[in-house]
DOLUMNU-750593 format. One line per 4 residues: number of its first residue (from 0); their letters; for each residue x, y, z of C-alpha. Coordinates in Angstrom, 2 decimals. Each point is the difference from the previous one (the first is absolute). Example, Ala and Ser with C-alpha at 12.3 -4.5 7.8 and 13.67 -1.06 7.14 Angstrom:
0> AS> 12.30,-4.50,7.80  1.37,3.44,-0.66
END
This chain:
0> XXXX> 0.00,0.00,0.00  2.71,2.24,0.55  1.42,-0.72,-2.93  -2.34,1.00,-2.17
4> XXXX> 0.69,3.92,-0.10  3.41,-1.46,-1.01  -0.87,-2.21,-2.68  -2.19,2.39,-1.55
8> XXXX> 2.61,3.36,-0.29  2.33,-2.31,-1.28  -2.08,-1.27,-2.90  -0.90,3.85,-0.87
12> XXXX> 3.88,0.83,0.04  0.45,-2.97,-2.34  -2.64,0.60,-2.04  1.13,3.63,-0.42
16> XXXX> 3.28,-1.13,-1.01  -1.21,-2.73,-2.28  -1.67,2.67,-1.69  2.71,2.62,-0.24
20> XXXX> 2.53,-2.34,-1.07  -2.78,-1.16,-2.86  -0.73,4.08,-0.99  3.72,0.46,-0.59
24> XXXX> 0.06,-3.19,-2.09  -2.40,0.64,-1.86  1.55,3.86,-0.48  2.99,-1.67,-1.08
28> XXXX> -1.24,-2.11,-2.40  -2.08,3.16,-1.86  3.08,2.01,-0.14  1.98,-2.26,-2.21
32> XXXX> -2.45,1.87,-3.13  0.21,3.38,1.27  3.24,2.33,-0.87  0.27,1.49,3.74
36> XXXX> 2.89,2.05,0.84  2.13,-0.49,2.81  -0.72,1.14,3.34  2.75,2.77,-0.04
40> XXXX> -1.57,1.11,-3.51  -3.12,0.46,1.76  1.40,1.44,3.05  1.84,2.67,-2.36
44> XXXX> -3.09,0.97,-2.03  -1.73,1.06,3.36  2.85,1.99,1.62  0.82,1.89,-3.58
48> XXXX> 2.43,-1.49,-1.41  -1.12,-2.60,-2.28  3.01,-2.29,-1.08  0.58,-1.01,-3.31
52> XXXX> -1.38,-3.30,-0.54  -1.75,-1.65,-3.13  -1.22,-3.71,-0.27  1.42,-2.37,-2.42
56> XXXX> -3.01,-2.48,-1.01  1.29,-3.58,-1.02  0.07,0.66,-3.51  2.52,2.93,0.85
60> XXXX> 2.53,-1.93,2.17  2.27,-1.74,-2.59  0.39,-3.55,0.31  3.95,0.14,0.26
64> XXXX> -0.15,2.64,2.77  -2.61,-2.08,1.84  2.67,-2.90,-0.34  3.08,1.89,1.05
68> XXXX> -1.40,1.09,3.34  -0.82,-3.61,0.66  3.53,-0.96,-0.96  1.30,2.62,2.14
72> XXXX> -2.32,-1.00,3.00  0.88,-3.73,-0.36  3.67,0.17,-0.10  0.32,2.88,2.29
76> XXXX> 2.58,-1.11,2.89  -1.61,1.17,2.75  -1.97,-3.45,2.07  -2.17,2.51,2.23
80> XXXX> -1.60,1.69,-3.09  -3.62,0.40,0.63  -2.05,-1.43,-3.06  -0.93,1.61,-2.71
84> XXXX> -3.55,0.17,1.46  1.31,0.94,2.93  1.41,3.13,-0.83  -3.03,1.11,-2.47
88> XXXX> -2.13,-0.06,3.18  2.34,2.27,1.80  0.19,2.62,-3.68  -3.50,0.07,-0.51
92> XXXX> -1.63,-0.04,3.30  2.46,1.82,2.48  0.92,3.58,0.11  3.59,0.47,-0.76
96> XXXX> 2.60,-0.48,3.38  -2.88,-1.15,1.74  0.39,-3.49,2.48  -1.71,-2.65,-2.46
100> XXXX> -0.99,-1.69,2.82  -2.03,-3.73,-1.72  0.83,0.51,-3.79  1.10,-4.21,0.39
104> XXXX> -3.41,-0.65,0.45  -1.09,2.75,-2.25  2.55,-1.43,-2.35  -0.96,-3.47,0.54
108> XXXX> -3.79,0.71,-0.96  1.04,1.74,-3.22  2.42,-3.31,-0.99  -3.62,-1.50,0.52
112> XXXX> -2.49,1.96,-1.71  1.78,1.68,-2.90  2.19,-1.35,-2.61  3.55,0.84,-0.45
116> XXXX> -0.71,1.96,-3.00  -2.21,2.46,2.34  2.75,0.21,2.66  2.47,0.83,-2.19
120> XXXX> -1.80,2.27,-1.51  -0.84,1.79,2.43  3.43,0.05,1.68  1.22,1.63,-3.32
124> XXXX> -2.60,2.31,0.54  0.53,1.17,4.12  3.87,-0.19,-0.58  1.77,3.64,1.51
128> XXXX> 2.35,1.03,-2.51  0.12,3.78,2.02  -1.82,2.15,2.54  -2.37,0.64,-2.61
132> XXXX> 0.03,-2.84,-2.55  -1.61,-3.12,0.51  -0.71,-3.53,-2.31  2.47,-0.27,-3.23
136> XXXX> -2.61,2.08,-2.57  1.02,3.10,1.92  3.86,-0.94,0.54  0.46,-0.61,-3.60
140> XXXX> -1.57,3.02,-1.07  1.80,1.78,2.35  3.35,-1.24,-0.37  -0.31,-1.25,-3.92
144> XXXX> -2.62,2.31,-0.71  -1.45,-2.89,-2.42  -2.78,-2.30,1.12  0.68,-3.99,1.49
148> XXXX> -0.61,-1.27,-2.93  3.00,1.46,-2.03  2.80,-0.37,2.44  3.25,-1.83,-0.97
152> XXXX> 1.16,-2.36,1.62  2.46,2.05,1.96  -2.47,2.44,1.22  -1.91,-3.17,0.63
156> XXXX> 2.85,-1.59,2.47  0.63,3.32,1.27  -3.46,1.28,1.52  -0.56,-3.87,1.19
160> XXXX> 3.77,0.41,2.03  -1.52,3.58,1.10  -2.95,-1.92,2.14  2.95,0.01,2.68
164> XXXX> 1.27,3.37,-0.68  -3.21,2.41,-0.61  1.84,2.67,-0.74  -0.72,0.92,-3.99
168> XXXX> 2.04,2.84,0.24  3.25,-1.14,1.62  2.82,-2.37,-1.47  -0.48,-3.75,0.15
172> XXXX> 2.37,-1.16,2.90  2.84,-3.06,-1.34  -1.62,-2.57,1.73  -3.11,0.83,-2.00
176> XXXX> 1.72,0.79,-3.12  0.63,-3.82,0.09  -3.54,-1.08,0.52  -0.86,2.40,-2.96
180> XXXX> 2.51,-1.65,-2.08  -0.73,-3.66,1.13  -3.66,0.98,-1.06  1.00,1.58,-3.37
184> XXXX> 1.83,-3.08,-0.97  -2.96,-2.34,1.11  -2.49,2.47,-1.81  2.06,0.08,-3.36
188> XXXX> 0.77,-3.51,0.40  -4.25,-0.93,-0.24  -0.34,2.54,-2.75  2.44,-1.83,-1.82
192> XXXX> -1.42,-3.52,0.46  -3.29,1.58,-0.88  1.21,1.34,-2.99  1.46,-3.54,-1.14
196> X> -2.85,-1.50,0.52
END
């Protein structure tokens, strides 16, 4: 009998969290089709200072960039990388130098309800390239002034090495300048074979 009060708050608390936990699921899983900005994009806009940011669509992410940041990603030599998932969820949904306090399990239910494609995508698309340029449309019209889709594959390699040094302004530093040439080589390399072929 005593119990009971017991028994009954802690169903409520469960059932609020059940249903919480389903909301942002179900959030999630809409988003995946809608070209959202990042939070710091959003963030910007309301305080006045609206960073440059444009969204690259599938169709506008070229298939050889798509595979070069996966290269890079994969044979990066760092073991306590976050995922690629992972680190979307902390570019697209917290503000910038904030504490990103659960983006594993934020990252773990976007490895479960969207597609690689998607996250990539819209990692591409959150990526800080300055204090006012965010996703790869607005870095490579800043620094190339040319859209995505007619990049070489040196200004390819160099704004995917940049993702660790967002400044578009500054000088890469040498231990970049050897990422960006590792990723030239493997960029020009698939061109070739695709060319063969």
């Amino acid at each position: 009998m005593i119990l009971w009060p017991f028994r009954w708050l802690l169903r409520q608390i469960l059932g609020i969290i059940l249903t919480l936990l389903v909301g942002l699921v179900g959030i999630l899983w809409v988003l995946q089709w809608v070209p959202f900005p990042p939070v710091v994009v959003i963030q910007g806009f309301f305080q006045g200072s609206a960073p440059k940011w444009g969204w690259l669509g599938p169709e506008d992410i070229p298939p050889l960039l798509q595979e070069a940041v996966q290269w890079a990603d994969h044979t990066s030599h760092r073991q306590d990388s976050p995922s690629l998932a992972e680190k979307t969820a902390v570019l697209v949904f917290y503000p910038r130098g904030s504490s990103a306090t659960g983006s594993a399990w934020l990252g773990f239910l976007l490895e479960n309800l969207w597609s690689e494609a998607h996250i990539l995508q819209f990692y591409l698309n959150a990526l800080p390239y300055d204090e006012d340029v965010y996703g790869l449309k607005a870095a490579a019209e800043r620094r190339f002034q040319k859209p995505v889709a007619q990049l070489s594959p040196n200004e390819m390699a160099e704004l995917i090495a940049r993702r660790r040094w967002p400044h578009l302004s500054r000088p890469l530093p040498s231990w970049l300048r050897a990422e960006q040439e590792r990723l030239r080589r493997f960029l020009e390399k698939k061109l070739s074979a695709a060319y063969a072929s």
